[in-house]
Structures are given as structure tokens and as C-alpha cells.
MARDRENTOR-174546 format. One line per 5 residues: for each residue x negated, z negated, y negated of N, C-alpha, C, O. Coordinates in nm, 3 decimals. Layout:
BEGIN
X/Z/Y/X/Z/Y/X/Z/Y/X/Z/Y  ...
END
This chain:
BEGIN
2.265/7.483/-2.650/2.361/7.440/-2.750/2.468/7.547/-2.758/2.438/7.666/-2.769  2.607/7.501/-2.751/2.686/7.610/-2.774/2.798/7.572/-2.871/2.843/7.458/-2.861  2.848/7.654/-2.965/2.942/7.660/-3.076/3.101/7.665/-3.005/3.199/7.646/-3.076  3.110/7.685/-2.895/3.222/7.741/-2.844/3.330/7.892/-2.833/3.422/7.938/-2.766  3.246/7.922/-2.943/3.313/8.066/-2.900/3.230/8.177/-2.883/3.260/8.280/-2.823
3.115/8.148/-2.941/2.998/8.280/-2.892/2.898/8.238/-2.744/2.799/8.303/-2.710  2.947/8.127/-2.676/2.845/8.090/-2.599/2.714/8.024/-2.635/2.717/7.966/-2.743  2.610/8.020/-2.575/2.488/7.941/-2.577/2.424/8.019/-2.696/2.413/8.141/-2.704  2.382/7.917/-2.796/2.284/7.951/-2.902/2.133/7.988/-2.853/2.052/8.073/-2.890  2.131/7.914/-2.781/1.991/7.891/-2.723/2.033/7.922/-2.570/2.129/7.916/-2.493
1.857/7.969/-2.578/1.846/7.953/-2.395/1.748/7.875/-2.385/1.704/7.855/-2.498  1.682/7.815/-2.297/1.583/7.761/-2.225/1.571/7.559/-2.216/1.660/7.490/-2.168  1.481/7.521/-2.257/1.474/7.384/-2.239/1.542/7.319/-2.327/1.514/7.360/-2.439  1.618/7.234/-2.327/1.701/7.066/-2.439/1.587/6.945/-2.437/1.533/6.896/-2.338  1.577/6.930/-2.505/1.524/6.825/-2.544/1.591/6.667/-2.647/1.597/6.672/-2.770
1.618/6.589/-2.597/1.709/6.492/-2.683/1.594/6.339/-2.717/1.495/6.310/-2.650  1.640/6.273/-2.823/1.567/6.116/-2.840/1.673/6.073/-2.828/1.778/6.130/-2.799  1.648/5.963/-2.852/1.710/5.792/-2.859/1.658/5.721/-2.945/1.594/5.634/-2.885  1.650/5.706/-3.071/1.567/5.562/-3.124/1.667/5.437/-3.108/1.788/5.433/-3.126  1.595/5.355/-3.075/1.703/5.188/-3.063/1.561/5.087/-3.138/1.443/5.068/-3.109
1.631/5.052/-3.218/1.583/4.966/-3.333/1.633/4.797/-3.313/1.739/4.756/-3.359  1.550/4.722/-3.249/1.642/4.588/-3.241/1.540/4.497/-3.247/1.470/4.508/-3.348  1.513/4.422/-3.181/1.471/4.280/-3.146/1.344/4.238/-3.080/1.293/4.342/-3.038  1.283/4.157/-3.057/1.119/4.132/-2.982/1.213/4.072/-2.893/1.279/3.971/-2.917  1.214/4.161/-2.756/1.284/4.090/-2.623/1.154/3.957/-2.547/1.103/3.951/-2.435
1.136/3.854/-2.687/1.084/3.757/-2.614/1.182/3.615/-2.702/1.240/3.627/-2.809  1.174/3.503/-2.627/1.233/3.360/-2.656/1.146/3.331/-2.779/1.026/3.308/-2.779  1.254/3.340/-2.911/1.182/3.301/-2.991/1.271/3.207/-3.085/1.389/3.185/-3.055  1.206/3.146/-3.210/1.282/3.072/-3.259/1.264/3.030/-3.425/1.156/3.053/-3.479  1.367/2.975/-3.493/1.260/2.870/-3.589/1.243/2.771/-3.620/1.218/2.728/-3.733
1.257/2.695/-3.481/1.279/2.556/-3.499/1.347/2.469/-3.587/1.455/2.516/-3.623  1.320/2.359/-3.634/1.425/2.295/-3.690/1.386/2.290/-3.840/1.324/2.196/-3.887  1.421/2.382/-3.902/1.427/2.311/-4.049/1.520/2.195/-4.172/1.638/2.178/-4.204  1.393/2.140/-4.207/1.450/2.003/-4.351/1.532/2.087/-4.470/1.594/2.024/-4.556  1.529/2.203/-4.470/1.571/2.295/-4.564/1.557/2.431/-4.569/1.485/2.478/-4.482
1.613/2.516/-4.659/1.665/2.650/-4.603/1.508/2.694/-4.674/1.451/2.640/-4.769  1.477/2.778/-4.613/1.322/2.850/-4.694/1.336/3.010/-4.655/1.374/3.055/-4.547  1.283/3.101/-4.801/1.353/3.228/-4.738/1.200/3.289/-4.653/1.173/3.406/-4.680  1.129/3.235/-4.581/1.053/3.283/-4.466/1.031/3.180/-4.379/0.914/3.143/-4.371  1.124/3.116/-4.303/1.106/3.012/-4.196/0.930/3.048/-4.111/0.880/3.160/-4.102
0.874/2.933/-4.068/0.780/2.991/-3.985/0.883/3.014/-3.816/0.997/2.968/-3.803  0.808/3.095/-3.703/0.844/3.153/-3.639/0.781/3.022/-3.498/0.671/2.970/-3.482  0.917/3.010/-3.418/0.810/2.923/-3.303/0.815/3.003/-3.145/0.926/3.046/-3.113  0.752/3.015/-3.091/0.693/3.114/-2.953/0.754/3.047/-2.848/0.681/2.955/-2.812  0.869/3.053/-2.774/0.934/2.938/-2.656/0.849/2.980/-2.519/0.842/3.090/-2.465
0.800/2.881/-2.488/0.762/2.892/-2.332/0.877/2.895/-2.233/0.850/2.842/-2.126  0.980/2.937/-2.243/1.075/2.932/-2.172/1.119/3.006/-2.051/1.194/2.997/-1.954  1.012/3.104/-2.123/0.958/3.264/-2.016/0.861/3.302/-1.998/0.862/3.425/-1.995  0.723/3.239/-1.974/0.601/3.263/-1.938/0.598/3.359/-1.883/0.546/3.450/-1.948  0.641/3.394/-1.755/0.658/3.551/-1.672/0.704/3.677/-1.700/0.708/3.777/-1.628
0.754/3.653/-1.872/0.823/3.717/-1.964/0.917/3.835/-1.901/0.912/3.953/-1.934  0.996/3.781/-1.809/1.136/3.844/-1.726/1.217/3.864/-1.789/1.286/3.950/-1.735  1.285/3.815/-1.945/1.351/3.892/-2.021/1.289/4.020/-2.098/1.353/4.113/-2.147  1.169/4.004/-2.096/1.106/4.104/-2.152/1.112/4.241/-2.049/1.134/4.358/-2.079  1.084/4.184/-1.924/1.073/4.309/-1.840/1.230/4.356/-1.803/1.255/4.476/-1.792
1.320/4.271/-1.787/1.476/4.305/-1.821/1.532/4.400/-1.892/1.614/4.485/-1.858  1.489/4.382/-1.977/1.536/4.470/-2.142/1.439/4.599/-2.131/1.483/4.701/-2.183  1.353/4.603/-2.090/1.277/4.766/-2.071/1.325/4.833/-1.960/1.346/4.950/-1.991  1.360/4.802/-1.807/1.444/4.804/-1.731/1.587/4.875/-1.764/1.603/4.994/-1.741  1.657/4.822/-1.801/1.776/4.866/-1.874/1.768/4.936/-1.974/1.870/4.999/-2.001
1.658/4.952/-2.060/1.621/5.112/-2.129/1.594/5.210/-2.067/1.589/5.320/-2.124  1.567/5.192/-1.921/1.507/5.273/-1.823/1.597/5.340/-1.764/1.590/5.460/-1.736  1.667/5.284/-1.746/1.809/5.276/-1.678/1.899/5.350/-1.761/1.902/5.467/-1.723  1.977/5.326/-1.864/2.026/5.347/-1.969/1.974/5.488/-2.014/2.065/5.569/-2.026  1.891/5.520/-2.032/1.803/5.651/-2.093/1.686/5.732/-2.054/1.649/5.844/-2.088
1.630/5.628/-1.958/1.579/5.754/-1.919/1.419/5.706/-1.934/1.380/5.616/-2.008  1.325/5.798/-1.835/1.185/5.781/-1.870/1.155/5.928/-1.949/1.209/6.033/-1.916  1.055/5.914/-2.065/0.954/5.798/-2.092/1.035/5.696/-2.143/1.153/5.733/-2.145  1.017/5.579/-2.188/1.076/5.458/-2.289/0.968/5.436/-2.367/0.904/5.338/-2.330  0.910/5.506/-2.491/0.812/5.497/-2.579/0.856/5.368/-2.667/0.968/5.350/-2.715
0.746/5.283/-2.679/0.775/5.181/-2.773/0.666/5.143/-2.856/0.561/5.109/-2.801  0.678/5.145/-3.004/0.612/5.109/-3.132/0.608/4.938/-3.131/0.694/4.869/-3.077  0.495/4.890/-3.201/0.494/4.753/-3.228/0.528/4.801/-3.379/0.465/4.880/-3.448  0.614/4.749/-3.401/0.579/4.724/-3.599/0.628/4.540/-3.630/0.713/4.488/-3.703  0.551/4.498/-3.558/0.542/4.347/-3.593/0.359/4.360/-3.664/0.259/4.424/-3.630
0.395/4.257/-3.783/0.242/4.303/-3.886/0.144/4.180/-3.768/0.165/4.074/-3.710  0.055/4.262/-3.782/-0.040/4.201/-3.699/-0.114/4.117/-3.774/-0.148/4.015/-3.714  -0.164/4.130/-3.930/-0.290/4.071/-4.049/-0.129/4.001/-4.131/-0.021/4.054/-4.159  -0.173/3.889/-4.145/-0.099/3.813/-4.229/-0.139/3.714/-4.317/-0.158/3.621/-4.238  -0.167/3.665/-4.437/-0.221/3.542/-4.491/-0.200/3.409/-4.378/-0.284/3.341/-4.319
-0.048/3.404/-4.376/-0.015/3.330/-4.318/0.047/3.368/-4.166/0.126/3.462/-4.157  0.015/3.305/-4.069/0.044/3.395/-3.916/0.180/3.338/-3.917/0.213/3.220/-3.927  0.248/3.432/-3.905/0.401/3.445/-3.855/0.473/3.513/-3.750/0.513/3.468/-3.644  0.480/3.615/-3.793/0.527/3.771/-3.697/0.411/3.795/-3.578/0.431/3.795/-3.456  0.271/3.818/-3.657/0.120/3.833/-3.596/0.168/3.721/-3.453/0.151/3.760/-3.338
0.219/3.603/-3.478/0.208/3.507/-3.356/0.292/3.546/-3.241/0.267/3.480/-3.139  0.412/3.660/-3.225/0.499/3.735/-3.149/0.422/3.863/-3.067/0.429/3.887/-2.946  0.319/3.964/-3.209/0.275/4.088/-3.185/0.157/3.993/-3.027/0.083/4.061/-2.956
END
């Protein structure tokens, strides 16, 4: 790291993250609703069985930034009602 006029703060290894916060890179949906409801249920598209957008989008994190590409699930897995759990 350097300030510009005294030179390097540091010596030795950099270390940097990335967090990217977005989307379940799978075909998803909420089908058609009779009316607006504020938790639609969630529908799962077979549209990508081979789930190639999925492997797309990690790819291009790969690409983009770099290995490792660490990734968290925080889709709730226990639900009364299965919603999100049906994506995780």
C-alpha cells in the first residue's frame, strides 16, 4: 500500500476480497398469479437441467476475479412452508 509520498506502507503479501451479493444463477420463477401476494410461491424451471447457466455465471466469476470463488448458500433451508428451501 502506498500513500504517495513516503512510498510503500507495507512490505510483503496483499491480500484483496470481492463480495458480490446477487441472485440463485438458476431458471426460476413465480408463475402466474390471480393476485398480488406479498410472498408469491417460487416455481423451479426445467429449462436447464444441465444447469449451464449455473456453471456460466461461476465461470465468469472465475474469470472476472479470480480463484478461489468462495460461495455461501443463505437460501433458508427449514421453512413452514417450502419456498426458497425448493431452490437451496
Amino acid at each position: 500500500v502506498a500513500d504517495g509520498s513516503r512510498g510503500a506502507l507495507h512490505t510483503g503479501c496483499i491480500c484483496g476480497a470481492v463480495q458480490l451479493r446477487g441472485s440463485i444463477p438458476l431458471v426460476w420463477g413465480h408463475g402466474e398469479q390471480k393476485q398480488i401476494v406479498p410472498r408469491p410461491d417460487i416455481h423451479l424451471q426445467n429449462i436447464d437441467p444441465s444447469y449451464e447457466y449455473t456453471l456460466r455465471h461461476f465461470e465468469l466469476l472465475w474469470r472476472r476475479y479470480g480463484a478461489p470463488v468462495i460461495v455461501f448458500d443463505l437460501v433458508r433451508q427449514t421453512e413452514k412452508k417450502a419456498r426458497e428451501s425448493l431452490l437451496g
